[in-house]
C-alpha positions as CSV (number, residue, x, y, z in Angstrom):
1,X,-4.7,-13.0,20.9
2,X,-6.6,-9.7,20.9
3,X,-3.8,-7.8,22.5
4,X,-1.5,-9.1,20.1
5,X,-3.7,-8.2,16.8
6,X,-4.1,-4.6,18.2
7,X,-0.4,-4.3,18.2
8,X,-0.2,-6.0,15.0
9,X,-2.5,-3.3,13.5
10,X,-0.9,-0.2,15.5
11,X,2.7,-1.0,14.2
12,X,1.4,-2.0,10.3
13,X,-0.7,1.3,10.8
14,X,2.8,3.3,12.1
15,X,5.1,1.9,9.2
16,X,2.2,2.9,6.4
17,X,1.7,6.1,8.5
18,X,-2.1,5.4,8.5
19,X,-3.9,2.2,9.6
20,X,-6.6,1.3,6.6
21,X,-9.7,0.5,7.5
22,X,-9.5,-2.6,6.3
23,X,-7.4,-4.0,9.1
24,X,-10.1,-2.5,11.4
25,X,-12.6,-4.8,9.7
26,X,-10.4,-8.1,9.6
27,X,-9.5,-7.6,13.1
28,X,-13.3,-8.0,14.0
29,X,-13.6,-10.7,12.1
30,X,-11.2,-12.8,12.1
31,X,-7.9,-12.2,13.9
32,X,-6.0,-15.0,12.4
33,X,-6.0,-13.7,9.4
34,X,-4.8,-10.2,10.7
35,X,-1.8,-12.1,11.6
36,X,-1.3,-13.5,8.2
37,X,-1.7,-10.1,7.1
38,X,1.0,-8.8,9.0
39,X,3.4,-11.2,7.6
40,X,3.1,-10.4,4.3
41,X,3.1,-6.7,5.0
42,X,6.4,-7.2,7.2
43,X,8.2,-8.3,3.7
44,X,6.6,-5.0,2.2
45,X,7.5,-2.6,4.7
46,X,10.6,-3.4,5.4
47,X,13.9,-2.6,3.6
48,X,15.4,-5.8,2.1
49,X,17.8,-6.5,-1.0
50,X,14.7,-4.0,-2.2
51,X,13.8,-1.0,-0.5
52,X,10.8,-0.6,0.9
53,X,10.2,2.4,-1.4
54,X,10.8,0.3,-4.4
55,X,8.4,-2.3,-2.9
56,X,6.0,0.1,-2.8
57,X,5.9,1.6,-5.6
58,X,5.8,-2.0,-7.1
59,X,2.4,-2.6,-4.8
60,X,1.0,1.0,-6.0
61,X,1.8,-0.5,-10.1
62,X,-0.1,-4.4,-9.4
63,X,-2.6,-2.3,-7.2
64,X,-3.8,0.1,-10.0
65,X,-3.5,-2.7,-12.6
66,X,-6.3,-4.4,-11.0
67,X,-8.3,-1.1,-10.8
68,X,-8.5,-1.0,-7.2
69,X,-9.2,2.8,-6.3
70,X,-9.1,1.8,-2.5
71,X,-5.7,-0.1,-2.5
72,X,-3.9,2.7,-4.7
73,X,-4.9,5.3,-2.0
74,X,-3.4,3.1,0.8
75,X,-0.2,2.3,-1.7
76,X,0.1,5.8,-2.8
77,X,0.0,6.5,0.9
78,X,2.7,3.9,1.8
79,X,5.1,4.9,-1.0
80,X,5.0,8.5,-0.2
81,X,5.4,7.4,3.7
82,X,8.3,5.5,2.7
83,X,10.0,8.6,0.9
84,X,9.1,8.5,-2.9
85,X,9.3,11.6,-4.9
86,X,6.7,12.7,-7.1
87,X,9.0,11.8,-9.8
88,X,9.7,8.6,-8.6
89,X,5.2,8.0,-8.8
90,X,4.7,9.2,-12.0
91,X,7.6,7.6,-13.7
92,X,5.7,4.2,-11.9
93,X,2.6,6.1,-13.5
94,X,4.5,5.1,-17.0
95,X,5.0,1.9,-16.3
96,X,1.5,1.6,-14.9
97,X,-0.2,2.8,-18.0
98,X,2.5,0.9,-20.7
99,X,1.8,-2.3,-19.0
100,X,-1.9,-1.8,-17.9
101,X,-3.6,0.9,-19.7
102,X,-5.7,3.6,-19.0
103,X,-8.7,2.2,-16.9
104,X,-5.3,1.5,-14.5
105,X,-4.3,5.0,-14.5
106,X,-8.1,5.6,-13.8
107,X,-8.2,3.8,-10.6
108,X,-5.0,6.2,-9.5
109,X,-7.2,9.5,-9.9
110,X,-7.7,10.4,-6.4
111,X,-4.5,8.9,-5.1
112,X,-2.7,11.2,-7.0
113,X,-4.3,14.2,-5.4
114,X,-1.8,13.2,-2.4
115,X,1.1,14.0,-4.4
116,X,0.3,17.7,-5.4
């Protein structure tokens, strides 16, 4: 099962275009639950009656809305990965701030240093 974790990690790591760190962690840990990872990630990253540019975009507005400055660096990272336009981000910054306020929008200050 190791092998197949690494690989696991390498190719959630090559779609995001970065691995995060947590993934590093987990795999130390507890490598079943990489793998449960990786499922749910495979509907995120991939293209289905959504894009995965929508998708991610929609994981950077739930990220921020629970004030996770960690995750909305590694969603900020995926959308831009998966070809959103600064546009695209800070119109999701609207909806981010309509329907969670500003401590949300707070937890997006460094992440969107990536998009100047």
């Amino acid at each position: 099962m190791p092998e197949e974790v690494d690989k696991l990690v390498k190719e959630m790591g090559e779609k995001l275009g970065f691995t995060p760190g947590i993934l590093e962690t987990l795999k130390d840990l507890d490598p079943k639950f990489v793998h449960k990872y990786g499922i749910c990630n495979k509907k995120l990253l991939s293209d289905g009656a959504l894009p995965a540019k929508v998708k991610s975009l929609m994981a950077l507005a739930v990220v921020a809305s629970k004030q996770c400055e960690a995750c909305t660096m590694a969603q900020m990272k995926n959308a831009l990965n998966n070809g959103a336009t600064k546009e695209e981000i800070m119109e999701t910054m609207d909806v981010i701030f309509i329907t969670s306020g500003a401590p949300a929008i707070s937890a997006c200050r460094e992440a969107l240093k990536l998009i100047k």
